[in-house]
N, C-alpha and C positions, 0 to 999 in steps of 0.2 A: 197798953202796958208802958210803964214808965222806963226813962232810962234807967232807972239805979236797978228796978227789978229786972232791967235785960243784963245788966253787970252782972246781977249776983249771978244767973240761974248761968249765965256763959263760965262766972266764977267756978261754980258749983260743981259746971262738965269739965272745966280743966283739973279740978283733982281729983276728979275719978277716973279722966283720960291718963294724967301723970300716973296714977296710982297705978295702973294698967300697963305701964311703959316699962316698970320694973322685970313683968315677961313676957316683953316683946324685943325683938330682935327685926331690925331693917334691915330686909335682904340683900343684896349685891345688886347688878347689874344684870348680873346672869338668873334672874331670877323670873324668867317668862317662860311660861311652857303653855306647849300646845302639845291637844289630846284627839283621841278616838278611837270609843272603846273601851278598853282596858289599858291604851296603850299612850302613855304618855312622853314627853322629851321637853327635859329644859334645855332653852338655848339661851343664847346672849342673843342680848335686847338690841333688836336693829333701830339704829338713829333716824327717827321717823321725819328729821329734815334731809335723810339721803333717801328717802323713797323716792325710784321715779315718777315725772307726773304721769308716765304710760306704764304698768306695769304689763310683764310677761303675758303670753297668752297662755288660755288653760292647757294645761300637757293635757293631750289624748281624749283632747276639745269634750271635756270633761263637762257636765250642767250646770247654767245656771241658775240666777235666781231671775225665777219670772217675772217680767216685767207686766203681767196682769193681776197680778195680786201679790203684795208685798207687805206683809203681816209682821210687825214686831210685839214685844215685851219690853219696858225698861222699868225696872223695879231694884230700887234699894231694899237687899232682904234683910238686912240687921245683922248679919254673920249667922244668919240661921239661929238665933239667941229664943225665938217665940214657937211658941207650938203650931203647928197646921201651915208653917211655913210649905212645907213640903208639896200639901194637897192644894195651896196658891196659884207655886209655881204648875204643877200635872194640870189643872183646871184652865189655867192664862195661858200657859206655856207650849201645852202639845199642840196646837194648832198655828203656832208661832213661824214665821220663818226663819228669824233673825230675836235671838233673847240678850239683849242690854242687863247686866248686871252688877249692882254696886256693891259694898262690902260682901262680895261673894267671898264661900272658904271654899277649900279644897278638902272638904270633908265627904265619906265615905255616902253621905246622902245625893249629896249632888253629883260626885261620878255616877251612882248608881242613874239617876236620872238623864244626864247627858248619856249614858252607856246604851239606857233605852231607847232611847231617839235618835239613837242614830249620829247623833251631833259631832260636828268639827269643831273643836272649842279652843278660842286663845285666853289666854290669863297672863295679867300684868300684876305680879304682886306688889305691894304697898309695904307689908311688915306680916314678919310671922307672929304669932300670939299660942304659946302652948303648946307649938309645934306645928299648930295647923295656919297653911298662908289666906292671907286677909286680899282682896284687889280688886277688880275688875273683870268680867270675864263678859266676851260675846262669843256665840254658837251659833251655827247654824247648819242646814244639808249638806251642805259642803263646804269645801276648803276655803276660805280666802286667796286671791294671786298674791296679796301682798301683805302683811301685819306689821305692826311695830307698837312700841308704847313709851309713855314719857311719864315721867315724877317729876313731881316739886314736894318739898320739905312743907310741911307746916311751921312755920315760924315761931309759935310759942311749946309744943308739944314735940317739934321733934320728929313725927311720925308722918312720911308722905302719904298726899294722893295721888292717884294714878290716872292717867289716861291710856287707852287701845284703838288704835285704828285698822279695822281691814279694808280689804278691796274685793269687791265680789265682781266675776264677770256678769251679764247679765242675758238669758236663753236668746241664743238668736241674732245674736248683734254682738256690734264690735264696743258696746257701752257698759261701761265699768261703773257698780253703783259703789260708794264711799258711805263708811259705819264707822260715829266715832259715840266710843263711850266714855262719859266722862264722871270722876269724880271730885267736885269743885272743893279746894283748901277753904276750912272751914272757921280755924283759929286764927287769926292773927290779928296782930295791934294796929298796923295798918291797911293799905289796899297793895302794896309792893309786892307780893307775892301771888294775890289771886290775879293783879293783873297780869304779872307774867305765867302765870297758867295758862290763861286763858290767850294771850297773846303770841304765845307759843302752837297751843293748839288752833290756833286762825293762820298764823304764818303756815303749819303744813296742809289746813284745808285748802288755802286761795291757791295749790299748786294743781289742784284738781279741777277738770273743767269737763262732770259730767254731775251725773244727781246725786244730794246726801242727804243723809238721816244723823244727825246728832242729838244724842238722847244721855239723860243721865238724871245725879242727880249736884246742881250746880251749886245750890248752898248759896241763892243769891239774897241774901235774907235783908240786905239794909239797900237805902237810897244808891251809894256809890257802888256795891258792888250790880246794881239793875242796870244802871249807868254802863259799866263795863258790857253787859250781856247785851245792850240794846248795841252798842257798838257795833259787837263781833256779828250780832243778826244784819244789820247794814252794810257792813263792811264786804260780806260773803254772800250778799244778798239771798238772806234764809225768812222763810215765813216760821211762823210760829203758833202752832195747835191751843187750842184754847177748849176745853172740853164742853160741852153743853150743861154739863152738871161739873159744879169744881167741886172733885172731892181730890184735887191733888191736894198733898202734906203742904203746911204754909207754918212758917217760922218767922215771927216777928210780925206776920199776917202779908207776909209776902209767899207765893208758891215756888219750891226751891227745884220739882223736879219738871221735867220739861221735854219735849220732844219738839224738834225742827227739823228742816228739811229744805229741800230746791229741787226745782227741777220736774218734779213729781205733785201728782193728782191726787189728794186725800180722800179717802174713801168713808173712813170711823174712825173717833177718837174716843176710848171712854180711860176716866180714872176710877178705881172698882177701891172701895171701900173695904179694907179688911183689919182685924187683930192680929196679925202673924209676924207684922214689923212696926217701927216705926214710921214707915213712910206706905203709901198708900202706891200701888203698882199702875202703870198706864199699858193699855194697849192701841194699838193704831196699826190702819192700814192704809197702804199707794198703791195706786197705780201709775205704772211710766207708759207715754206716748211719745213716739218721737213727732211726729207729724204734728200735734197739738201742742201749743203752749200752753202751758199747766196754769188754770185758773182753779180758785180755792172754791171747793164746795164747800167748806165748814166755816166757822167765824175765826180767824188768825187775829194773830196779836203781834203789832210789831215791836 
């Protein structure tokens, strides 16, 4: 693909994103809620560079997430815009322990499904659209000890993306796993912006010093922004999943969605091919040993 056909068709998406801006509304700060159930609560957004790097211990040494099998989801679902979205997420989803999700809404389909499962869920909105909020959201069996989330603007459109990070304790131990979901700014004329996404969210990972899973979808679609990601993989010393089949979404012929990790023993990686979004859903699983130093059974990519 040539440059002038990457201009137009980026042209193309900024006035139908602009067009779209007319009813949407950027929410506050206070615009994070956490659910379970029926029962939800907006709170103000804790400063994810005031997290401790020890969070509390669980109240009423509550469960946690096993360190023998640690099963995620990260899937950009399109705001639920595609049909059989639904039956993706119940098929990929119920056997999950931890679901990463990017332009998640807070629409009556998806409580219903968290509601079923059980799930602890945070959400970081981005911008409301119609009255339904657009963000981030990770779930899982239980609560996180710690959450928070961060935005950056998009620089030509206006509209941020969000990042969520929790803290899970982990059964058994005193090891706390780290879950960031991320979704990477997509528009902009130059790198200033996604660099400091991205540099923001590496400054609150490096405070953690047990295992992480960062999953999302990065929007690393050209030379400099790869450049930036190989960085932050180095920098936080994270391996990086590379599926045996790539059927992750690639933009510009580069793959924008991604799962990494430290710490931790990969088990499966698949990206599952479907029509229900734009972006094509991964799943993966870890395991953590403490006694062993985590050697990659799959092929990573650095």
């Amino acid at each position: 693909m040539s440059f002038c056909q990457k201009i137009r068709i980026i042209g193309m998406a900024l006035i139908v994103l602009c067009n779209a801006m007319a009813c949407s509304i950027i929410p506050n700060s206070r615009s994070f809620v956490i659910g379970k159930d029926d029962v939800t609560q907006i709170r103000k957004n804790k400063d994810c560079r005031q997290m401790p790097p020890e969070p509390a211990e669980p109240i009423n040494h509550q469960p946690g997430i096993s360190p023998d099998r640690i099963s995620i989801l990260s899937w950009n679902i399109y705001k639920g815009q595609r049909e059989g979205w639904q039956d993706d997420l119940l098929r990929l989803g119920e056997t999950s322990d931890i679901l990463f999700l990017q332009e998640a809404t807070l629409n009556e389909e998806l409580h219903a499904f968290l509601g079923e499962h059980n799930h602890y869920w945070n959400f970081n909105s981005a911008f409301s659209f119609i009255g339904v909020e657009s963000g981030v959201l990770v779930a899982a069996g239980i609560p996180p000890l710690e959450s928070c989330g961060m935005r950056q603007n998009e620089p030509v459109i206006g509209l941020p993306k969000t990042t969520l990070v929790n803290i899970y304790q982990m059964t058994d131990s005193d090891v706390k796993l780290l879950v960031a979901n991320i979704h990477g700014i997509n528009f902009s004329l130059g790198m200033g912006a996604y660099r400091k996404q991205i540099d923001d969210l590496q400054a609150v990972l490096r405070n953690h010093v047990g295992p992480i899973i960062l999953a999302g979808d990065f929007n690393n679609w050209s030379a400099k922004r790869n450049k930036v990601i190989t960085n932050l993989v180095n920098q936080l010393n994270l391996n990086q999943l590379a599926p045996e089949e790539e059927n992750r979404t690639r933009v510009f012929g580069d793959a924008v969605d991604h799962v990494m990790y430290r710490q931790l023993i990969p088990v499966s990686h698949v990206a599952h091919k479907v029509s229900s979004s734009d972006h094509n859903p991964l799943t993966a699983t870890f395991r953590y040993e403490r006694s062993e130093s985590p050697k990659n059974s799959l092929t990573d990519v650095q």
